[in-house]
Structure formats: C-alpha cells, structure tokens
N, C-alpha and C positions, 0 to 999 in steps of 0.2 A: 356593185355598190349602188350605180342608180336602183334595178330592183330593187334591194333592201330600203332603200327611203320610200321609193313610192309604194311600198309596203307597207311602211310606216305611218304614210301621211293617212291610208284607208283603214290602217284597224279601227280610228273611233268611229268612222262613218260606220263598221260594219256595228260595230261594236252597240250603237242605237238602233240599230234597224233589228238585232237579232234578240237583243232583252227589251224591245220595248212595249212588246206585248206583256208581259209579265209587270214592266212599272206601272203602266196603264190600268194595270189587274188593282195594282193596288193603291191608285191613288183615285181621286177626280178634280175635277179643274173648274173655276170661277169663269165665269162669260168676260169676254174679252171687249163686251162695251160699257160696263160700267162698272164701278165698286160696288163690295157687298157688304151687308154689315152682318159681322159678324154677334148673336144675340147670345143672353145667357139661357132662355127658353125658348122653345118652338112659339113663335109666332107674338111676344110679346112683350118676350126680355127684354132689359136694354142692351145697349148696346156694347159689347169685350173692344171690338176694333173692326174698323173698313179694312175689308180683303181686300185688294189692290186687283183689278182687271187680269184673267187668264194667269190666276194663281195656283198650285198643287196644294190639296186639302187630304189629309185623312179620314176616309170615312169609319165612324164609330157605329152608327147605327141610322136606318133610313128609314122617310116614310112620306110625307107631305113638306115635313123638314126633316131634315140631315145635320146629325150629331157629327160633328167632324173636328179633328186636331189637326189647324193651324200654325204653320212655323213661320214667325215672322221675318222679312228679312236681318233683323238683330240678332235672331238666333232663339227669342222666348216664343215654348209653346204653348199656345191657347185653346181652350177646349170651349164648342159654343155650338151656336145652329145659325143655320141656314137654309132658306128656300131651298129645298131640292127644285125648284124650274132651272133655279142658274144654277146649276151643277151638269158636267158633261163627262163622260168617259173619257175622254182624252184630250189634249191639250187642245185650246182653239187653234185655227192656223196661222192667226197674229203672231202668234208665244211660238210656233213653228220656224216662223220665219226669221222672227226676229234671234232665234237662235243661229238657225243660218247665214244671216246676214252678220252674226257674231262669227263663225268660220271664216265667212267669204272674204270679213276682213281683216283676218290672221293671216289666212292666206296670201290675199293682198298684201300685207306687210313683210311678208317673206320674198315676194317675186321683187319687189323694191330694194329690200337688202341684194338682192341674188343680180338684179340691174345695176344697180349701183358698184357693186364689185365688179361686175364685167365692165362698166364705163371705164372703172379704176384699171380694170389689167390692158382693156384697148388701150389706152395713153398711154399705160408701162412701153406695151408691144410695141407703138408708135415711136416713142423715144429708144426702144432698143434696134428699131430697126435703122433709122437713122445714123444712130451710133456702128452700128453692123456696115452701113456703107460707108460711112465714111473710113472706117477700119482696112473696110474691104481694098477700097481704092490707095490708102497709103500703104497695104498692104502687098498691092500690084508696084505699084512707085519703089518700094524697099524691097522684093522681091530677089532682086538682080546681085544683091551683096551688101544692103543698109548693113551697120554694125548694130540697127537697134530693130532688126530682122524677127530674130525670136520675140523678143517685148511685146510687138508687134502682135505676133502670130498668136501668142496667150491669148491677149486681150479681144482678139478675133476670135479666138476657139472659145471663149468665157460670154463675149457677146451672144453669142451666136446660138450657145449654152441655155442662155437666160431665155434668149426669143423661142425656144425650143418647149424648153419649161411655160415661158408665158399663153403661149397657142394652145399649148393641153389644158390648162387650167380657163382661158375662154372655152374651149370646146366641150370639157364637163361643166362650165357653169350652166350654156346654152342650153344643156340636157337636163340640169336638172330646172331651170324655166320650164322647159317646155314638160316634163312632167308633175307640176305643179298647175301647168294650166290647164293639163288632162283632168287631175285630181280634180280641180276646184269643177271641172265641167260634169266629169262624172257625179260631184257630189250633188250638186241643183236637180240631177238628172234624177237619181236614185232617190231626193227627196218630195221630187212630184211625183215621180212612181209609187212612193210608197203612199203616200195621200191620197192620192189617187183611188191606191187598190183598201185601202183600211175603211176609206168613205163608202167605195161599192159594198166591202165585208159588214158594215155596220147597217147599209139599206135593205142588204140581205137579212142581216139579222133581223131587224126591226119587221120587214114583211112577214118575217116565218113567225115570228111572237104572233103580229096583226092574224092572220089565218088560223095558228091556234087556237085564240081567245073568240075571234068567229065559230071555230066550231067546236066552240064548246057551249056557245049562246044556243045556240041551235042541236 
C-alpha cells in the first residue's frame, strides 16, 4: 500500500522530466524580467497585449522577430511578434521554481492533513488507554466472582480492541509522513539535476554551433 502511493506521488515528477524535452521542442518562453509586448508586425506594429514575464509562446515563424501564438491566461489566442532576444528555448528558472514551489506546497498540505490525523488518533490512543486501565484494574477487583464480571471483560476486550486498531493506524500514518518527506526531498533533488544537466546540454550546444559557424568563416 505504502509502495503504491509513493508511486503515485512520483509519476508527475517523472512524468516532467521524461516529455519535457519534447514540450520545450515546441514551445518558447518570454524572459522572466520583464513584460513583452506583444506587436501586430515585426518591429513596429502596435501593440495585441503585454506577455506577462516567463510565458509559453508558439512559435509561428522566426528571424530577428518571432511570429508566435499567444494563449492568454483567459484562454484567447493571439497571433503577433516579438523580439526574438526575449525569447528562450525553455522556461526561465523563475517559471521553474515557482512551479515547484507550487508542488512543494501541495505537498506541504498533505503532510499537515497526514499530522493533524495522527494528533487526532494520539488523543484517541490516550483516552483509550486510560479507559484500558482503568477497565483493567476493575477488572482485577471483579475478577474473584463480581456478578458484573463478563460486562466487565467485554468492555476490556473492546477497549483493548480499539487501542489495537488505534496503534496501526498512527503507525501507517507515520509511514506514509515519512514517504511524502522522501518524495518532496527527492523531488527538489531531481529538479536541480535536471537544470543543472539541460543548462550544461544547452552550453554544449551552443559551443558546437560557435565552432561550426568559425569554421566555416575560415
């Protein structure tokens, strides 16, 4: 059971890392220090609408400006140009993060339900254990021949029942806390790895263009 959740909780994570070379293929992204205006012509149209900082653009067609379709956050699509300078192969790392920091705090919100239930069943436990001894001890006292012997003994075996029940249910909630705190750690991890490695793959690129285009001056 735990398995299969923390199974659960990794397929989106893999789920980005393994198409997002393919999103990346086909989108590009607005610089994530300023707005851009989106024009009706290269270089002197006016103005369709400001692109909003480290936004996804379609590109239509490229050159000095970029013909690109715009989806507003409303949902209407806008066809215009743009500077191709502020345009990037892939999302800035602002738009990165702040994705992540969109999980991290889903996440977050779940380890607090998943606490807050366990606070809930420690008190259960507490109040059943109490009741457990005190059961216990009238249960020692009526032992010898009380008439209300069995009544007794029920409520002792039903006590006892519950605190039994209650202990399992802290002991998987603890589990699955603690693989949710795994997830969230893994997930930060795998996402500066992948930055990390996409950044090196792009300086790479860019070098072997640079070298090319030198030797072909020459």
């Amino acid at each position: 059971m735990d398995r299969f959740r923390l199974a659960h909780l990794f397929m989106p994570i893999l789920a980005v890392f393994l198409f997002s070379g393919s999103a990346f293929a086909a989108k590009a992204y607005t610089t994530d220090s300023q707005e851009v205006p989106l024009l009706s012509a290269p270089g002197k149209g006016k103005t369709i609408v400001m692109v909003p900082p480290a936004s996804g653009v379609e590109p239509v067609a490229t050159n000095n400006w970029t013909h690109v379709r715009y989806t507003t956050p409303g949902g209407e699509v806008r066809d215009g140009w743009v500077a191709s300078k502020y345009l990037g192969a892939r999302p800035p790392d602002s738009a990165v993060a702040r994705d992540l920091g969109a999980q991290n705090a889903s996440l977050k919100e779940q380890l607090d339900g998943i606490d807050k239930e366990r606070n809930s069943l420690s008190q259960r436990e507490k109040e059943l254990t109490d009741k457990l001894t005190k059961l216990n001890a009238a249960y020692e006292e009526l032992k010898a021949g009380s008439a209300n012997f069995l009544k007794f003994k029920a409520e002792y075996d039903a006590a006892k029942s519950s605190l039994a029940s209650a202990q399992e249910n802290i002991q998987t909630l603890i589990q699955e806390n603690e693989n949710l705190k795994l997830s969230q750690r893994v997930q930060w991890f795998a996402a500066g790895a992948f930055v990390l490695l996409f950044g090196w793959f792009m300086g790479w690129i860019t070098g072997k263009r640079q070298k090319k285009r030198r030797s072909t001056y020459y």
